[in-house]
Backbone bond lengths (Angstrom), bond angles and torsions (degrees), N, CA, C in turn:
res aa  C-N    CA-C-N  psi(-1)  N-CA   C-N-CA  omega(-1)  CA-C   N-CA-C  phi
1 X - - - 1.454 - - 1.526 111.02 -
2 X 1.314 111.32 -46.92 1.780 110.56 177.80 1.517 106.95 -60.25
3 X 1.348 139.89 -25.02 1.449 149.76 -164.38 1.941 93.44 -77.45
4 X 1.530 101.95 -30.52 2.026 81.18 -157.99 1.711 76.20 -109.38
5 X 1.348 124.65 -4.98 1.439 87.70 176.27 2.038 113.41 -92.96
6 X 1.439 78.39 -19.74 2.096 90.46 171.36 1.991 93.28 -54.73
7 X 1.337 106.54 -52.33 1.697 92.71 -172.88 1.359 130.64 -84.74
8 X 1.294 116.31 -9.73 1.243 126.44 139.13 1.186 144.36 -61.55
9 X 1.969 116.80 -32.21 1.335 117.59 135.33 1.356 140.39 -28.47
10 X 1.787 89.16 -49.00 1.456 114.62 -168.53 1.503 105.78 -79.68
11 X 0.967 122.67 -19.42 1.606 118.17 173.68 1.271 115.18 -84.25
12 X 1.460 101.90 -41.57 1.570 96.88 173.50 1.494 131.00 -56.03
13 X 1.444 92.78 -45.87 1.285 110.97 170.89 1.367 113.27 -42.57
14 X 1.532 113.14 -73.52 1.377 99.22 173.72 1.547 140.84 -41.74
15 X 0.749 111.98 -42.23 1.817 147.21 160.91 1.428 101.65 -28.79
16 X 1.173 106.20 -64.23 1.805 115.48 -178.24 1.842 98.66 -78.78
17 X 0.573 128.14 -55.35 1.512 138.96 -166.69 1.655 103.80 -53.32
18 X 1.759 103.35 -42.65 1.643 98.27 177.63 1.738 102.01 -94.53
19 X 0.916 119.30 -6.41 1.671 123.95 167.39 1.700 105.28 -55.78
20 X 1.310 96.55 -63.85 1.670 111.20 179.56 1.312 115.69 -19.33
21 X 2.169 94.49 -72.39 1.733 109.05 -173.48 0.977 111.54 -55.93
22 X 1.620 112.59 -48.14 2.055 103.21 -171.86 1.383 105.66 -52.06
23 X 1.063 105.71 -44.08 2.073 100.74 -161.80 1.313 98.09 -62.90
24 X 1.036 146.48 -41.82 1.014 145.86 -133.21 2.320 95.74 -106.40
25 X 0.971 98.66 -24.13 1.411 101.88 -173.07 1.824 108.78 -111.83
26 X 1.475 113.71 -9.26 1.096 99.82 170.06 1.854 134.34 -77.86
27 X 1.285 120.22 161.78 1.842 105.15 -171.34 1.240 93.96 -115.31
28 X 1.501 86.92 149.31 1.631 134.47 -161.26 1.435 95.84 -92.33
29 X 0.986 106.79 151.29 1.594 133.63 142.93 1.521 124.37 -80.28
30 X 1.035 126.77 90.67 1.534 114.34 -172.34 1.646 117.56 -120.42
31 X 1.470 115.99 124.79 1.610 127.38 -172.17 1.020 84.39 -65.82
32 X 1.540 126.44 143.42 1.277 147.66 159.71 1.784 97.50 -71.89
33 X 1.463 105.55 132.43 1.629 125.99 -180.00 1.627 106.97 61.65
34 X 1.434 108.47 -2.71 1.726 101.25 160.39 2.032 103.24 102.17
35 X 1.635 107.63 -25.19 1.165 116.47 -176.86 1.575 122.81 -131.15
36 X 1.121 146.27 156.76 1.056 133.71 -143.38 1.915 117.16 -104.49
37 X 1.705 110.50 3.81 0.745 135.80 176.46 1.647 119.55 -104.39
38 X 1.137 113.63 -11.19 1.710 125.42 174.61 1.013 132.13 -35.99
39 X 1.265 105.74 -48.73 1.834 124.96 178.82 1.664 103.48 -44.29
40 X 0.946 130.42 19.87 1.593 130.91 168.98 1.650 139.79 -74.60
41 X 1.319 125.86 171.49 1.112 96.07 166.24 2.057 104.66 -99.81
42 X 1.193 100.26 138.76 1.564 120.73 -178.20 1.503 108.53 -45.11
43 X 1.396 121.40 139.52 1.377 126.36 -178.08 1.492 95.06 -92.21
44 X 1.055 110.54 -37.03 1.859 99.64 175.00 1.585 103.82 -161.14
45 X 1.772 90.66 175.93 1.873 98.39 -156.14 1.737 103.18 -49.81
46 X 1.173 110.45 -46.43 2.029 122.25 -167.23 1.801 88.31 -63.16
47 X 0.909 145.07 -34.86 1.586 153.25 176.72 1.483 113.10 -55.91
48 X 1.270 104.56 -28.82 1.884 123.95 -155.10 1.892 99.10 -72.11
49 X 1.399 118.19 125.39 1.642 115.54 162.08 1.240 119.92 -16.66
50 X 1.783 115.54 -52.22 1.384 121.71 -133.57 2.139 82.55 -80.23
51 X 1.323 108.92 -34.33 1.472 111.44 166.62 1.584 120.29 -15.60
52 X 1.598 82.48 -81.86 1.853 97.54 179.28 1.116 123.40 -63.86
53 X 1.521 118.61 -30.18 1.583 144.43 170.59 1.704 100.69 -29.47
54 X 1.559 85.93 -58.33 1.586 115.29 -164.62 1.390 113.84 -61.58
55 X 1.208 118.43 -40.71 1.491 129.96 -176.20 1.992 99.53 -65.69
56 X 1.606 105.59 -52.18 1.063 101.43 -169.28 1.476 137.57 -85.53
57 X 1.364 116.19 -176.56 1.718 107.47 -159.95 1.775 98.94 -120.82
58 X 1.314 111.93 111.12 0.694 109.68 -160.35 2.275 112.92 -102.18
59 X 1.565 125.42 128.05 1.260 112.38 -143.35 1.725 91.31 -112.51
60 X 1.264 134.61 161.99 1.385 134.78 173.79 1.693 96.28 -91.24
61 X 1.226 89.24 128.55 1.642 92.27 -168.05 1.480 121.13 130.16
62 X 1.636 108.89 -42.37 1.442 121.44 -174.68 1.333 94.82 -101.50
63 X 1.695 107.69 150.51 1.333 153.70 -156.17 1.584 105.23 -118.84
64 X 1.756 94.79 113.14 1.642 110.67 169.49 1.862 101.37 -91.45
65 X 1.747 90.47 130.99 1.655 87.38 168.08 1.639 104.33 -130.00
66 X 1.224 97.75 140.06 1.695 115.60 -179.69 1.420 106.66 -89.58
67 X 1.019 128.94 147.91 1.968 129.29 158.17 1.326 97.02 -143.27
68 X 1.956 110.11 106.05 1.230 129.41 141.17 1.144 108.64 -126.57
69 X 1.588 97.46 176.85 1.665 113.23 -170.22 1.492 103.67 -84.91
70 X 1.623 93.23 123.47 1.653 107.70 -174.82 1.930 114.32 -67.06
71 X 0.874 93.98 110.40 2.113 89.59 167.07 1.982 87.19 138.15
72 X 1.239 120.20 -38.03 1.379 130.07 175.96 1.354 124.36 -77.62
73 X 1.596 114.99 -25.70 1.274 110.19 172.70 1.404 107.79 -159.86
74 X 1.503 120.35 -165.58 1.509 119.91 -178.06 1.567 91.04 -173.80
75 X 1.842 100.89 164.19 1.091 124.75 148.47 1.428 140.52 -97.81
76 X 1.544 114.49 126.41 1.588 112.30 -165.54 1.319 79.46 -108.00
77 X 1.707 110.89 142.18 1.750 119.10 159.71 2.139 93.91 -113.76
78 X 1.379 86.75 121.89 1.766 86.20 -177.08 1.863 91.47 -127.59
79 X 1.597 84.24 -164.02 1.163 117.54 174.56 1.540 129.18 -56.46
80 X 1.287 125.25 133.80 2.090 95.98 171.58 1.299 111.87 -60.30
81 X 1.701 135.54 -33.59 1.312 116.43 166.16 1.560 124.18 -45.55
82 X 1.394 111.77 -53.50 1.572 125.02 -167.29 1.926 101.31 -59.00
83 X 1.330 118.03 -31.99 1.195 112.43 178.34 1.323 127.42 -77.29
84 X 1.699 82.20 -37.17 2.030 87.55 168.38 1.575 119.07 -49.57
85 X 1.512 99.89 -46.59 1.125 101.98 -166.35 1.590 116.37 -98.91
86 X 1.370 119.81 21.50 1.434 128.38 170.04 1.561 111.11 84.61
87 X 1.522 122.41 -3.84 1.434 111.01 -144.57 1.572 95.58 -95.69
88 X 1.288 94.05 163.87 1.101 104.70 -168.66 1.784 119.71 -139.71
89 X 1.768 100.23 30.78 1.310 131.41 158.97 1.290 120.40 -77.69
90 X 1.550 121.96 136.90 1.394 110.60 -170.26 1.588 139.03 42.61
91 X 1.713 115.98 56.58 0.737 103.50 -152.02 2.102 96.41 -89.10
92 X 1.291 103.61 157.14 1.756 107.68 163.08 1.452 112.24 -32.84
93 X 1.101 100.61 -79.20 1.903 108.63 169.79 1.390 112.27 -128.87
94 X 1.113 117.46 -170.71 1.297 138.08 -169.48 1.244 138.51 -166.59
95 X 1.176 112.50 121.60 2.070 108.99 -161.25 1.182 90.99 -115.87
96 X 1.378 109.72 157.52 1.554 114.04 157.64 2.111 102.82 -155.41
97 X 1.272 112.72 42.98 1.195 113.14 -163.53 1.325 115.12 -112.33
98 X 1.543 111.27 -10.05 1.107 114.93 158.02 1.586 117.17 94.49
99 X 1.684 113.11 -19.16 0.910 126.68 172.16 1.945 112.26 -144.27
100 X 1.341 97.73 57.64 1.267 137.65 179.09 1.632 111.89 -33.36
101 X 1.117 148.06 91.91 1.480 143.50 150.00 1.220 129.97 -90.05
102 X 1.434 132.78 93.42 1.746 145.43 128.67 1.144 138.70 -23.34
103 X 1.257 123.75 104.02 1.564 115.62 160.40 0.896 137.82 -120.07
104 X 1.505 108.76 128.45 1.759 112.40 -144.65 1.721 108.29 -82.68
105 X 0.813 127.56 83.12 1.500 151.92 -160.28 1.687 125.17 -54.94
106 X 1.443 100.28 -37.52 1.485 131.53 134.07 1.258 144.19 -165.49
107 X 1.483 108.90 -145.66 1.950 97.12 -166.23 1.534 101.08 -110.50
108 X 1.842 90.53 139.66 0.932 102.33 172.29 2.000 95.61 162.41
109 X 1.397 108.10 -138.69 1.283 103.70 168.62 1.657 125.31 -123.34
110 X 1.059 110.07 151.63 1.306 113.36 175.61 1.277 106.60 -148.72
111 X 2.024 91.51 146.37 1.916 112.23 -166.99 0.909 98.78 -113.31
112 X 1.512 111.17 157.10 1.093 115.84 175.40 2.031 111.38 -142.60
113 X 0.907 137.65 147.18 1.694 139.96 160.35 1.887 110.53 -141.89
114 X 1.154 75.57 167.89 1.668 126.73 -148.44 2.136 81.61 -85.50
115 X 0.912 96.18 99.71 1.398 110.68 -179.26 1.752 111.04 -59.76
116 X 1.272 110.32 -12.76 1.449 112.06 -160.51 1.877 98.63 -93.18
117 X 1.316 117.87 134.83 1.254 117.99 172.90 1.816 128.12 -35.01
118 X 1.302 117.26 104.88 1.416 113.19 -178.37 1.640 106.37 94.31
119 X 0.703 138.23 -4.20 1.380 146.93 -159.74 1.806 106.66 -68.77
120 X 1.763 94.20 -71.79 1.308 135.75 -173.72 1.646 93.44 -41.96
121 X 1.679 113.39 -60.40 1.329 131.55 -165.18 1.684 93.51 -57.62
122 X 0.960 136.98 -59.68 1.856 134.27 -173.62 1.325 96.92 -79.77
123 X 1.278 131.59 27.22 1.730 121.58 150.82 1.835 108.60 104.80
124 X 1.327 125.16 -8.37 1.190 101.96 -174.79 1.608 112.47 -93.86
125 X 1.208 102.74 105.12 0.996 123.78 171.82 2.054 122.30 -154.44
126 X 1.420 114.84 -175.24 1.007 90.59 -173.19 1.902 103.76 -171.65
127 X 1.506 99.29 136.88 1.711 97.19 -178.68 1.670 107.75 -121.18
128 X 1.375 91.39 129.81 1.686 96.60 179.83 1.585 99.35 -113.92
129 X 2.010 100.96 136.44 1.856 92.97 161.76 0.860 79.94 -103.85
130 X 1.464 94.20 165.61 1.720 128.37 154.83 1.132 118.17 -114.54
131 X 1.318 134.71 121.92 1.085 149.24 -159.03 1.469 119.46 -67.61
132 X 1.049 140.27 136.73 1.480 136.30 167.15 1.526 120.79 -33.25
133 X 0.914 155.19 114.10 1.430 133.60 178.04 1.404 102.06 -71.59
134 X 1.331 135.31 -12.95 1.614 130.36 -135.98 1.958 81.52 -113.93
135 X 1.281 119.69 -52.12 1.323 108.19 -154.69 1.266 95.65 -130.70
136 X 1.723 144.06 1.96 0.754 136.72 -177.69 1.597 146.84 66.75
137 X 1.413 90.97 21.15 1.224 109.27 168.69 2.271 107.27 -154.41
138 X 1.190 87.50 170.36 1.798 87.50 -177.81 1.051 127.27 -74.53
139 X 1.030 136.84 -39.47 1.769 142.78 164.26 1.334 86.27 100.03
140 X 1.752 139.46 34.68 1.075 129.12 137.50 1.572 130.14 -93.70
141 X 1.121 126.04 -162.67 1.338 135.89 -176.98 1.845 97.71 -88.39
142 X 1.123 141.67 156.11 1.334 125.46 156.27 1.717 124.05 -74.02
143 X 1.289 120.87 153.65 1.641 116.40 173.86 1.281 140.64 -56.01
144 X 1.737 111.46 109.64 1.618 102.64 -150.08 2.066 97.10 -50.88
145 X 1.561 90.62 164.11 1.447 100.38 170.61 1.665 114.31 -59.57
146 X 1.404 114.75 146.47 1.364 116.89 179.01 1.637 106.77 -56.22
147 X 1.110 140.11 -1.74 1.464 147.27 -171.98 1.542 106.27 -81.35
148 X 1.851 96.60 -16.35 1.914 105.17 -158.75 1.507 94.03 -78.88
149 X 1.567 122.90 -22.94 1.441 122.00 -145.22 1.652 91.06 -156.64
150 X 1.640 112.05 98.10 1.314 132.33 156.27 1.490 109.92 -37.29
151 X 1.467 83.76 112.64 1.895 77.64 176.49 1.370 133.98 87.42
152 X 1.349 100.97 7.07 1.723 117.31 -175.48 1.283 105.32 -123.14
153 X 1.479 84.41 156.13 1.737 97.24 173.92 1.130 123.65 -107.95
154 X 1.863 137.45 85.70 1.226 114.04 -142.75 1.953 100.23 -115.70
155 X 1.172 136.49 142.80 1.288 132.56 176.80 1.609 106.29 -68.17
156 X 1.354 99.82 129.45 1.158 114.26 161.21 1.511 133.29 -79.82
157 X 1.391 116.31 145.44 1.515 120.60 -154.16 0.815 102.93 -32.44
158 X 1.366 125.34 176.72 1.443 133.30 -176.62 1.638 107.90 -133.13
159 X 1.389 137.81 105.48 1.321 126.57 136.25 1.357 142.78 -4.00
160 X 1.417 121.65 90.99 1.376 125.86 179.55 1.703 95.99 -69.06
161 X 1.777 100.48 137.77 1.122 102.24 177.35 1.440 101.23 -127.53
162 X 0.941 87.30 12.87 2.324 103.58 177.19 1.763 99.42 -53.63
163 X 1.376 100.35 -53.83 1.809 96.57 -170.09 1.348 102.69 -39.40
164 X 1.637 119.73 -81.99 1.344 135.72 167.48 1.798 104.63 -5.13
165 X 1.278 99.98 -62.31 1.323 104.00 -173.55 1.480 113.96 -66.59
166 X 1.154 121.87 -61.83 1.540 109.22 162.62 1.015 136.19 -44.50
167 X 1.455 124.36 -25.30 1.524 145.20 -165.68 1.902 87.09 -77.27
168 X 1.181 117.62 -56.49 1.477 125.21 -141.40 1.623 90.99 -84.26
169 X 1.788 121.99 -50.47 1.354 126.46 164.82 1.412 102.18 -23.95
170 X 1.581 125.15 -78.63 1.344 145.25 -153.56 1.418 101.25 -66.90
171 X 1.285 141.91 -25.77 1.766 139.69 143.81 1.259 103.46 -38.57
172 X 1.475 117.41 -78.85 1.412 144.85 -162.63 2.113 101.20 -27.57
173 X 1.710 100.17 -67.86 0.792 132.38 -157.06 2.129 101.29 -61.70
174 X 0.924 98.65 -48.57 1.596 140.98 -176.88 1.661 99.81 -63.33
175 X 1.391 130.84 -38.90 1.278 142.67 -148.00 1.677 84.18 -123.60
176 X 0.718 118.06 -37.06 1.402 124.35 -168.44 1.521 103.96 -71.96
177 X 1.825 124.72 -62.71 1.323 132.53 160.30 1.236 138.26 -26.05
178 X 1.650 102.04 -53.34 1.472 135.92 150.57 1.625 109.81 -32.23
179 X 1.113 114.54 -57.95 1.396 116.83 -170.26 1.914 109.16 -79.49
180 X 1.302 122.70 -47.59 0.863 124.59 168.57 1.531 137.00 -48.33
181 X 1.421 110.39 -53.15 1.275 132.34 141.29 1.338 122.90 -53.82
């Protein structure tokens, strides 16, 4: 009896254990600002993308989607110069479809503005990292404070929450052995 419940542990175990990784590694779809009206320009700084940007965790693999009204505005993904400076010459790509899909391809950062004249300049714009998959953080510098750039909206650093996440895996994993054994 202890033999089929050790392998019945042991299956379970596994079971949950490969449940874990997928969830944790599959890509998202994610509305830009959480609502489908966002793509705006911000009524004030706590209002601003780079806000929510900031809160969130962003994975190589997962997909930013915008919904504005196509013919009125667009998305430019540029340069960190081109964003600093609002422009909206040469941009990387360019949407204007109104129902906009991104895929963030890897880690690191990516800009984005508000294709519509003046827009960019009152803050709508927006910077997403993407996180390392390998070590859990970007191997960039963090985002100077909005104080660096009059008139910008810039995301503030972002919190690696990978440790946490490894930390809690390595219980999981650990608790899991325990039982099997």
């Amino acid at each position: 009896m202890a033999g089929s419940l050790r392998v019945n542990l042991s299956s379970s175990a596994s079971l949950v254990l490969l449940f874990l990784l997928l969830s944790f590694s599959e890509a998202r779809e994610i509305l830009v600002g959480g609502k489908s009206d966002s793509w705006k320009v911000p009524s004030s700084e706590s209002d601003s993308l780079n806000q929510w940007a900031g809160k969130m965790r962003f994975k190589v693999g997962d997909f930013l989607v915008w919904k504005y009204e196509s013919g009125k505005d667009s998305v430019l993904q540029v340069s960190k110069e081109n964003y600093v400076n609002c422009s909206t010459v040469n941009p990387i790509k360019e949407y204007k479809d109104g129902d906009t899909k991104v895929e963030l391809e890897r880690h690191g950062a990516f800009y984005f503005i508000s294709g519509a004249k003046g827009h960019c300049q009152k803050g709508q714009k927006l910077i997403v990292v993407v996180l390392s998959p390998r070590h859990g953080h970007t191997g960039i510098s963090p985002a100077p404070s909005p104080a660096n750039f009059e008139g910008s909206a810039v995301a503030p650093s972002p919190t690696s929450s990978a440790t946490s996440l490894q930390g809690g895996l390595l219980v999981a994993v650990g608790l899991l052995s325990i039982l099997v054994f």
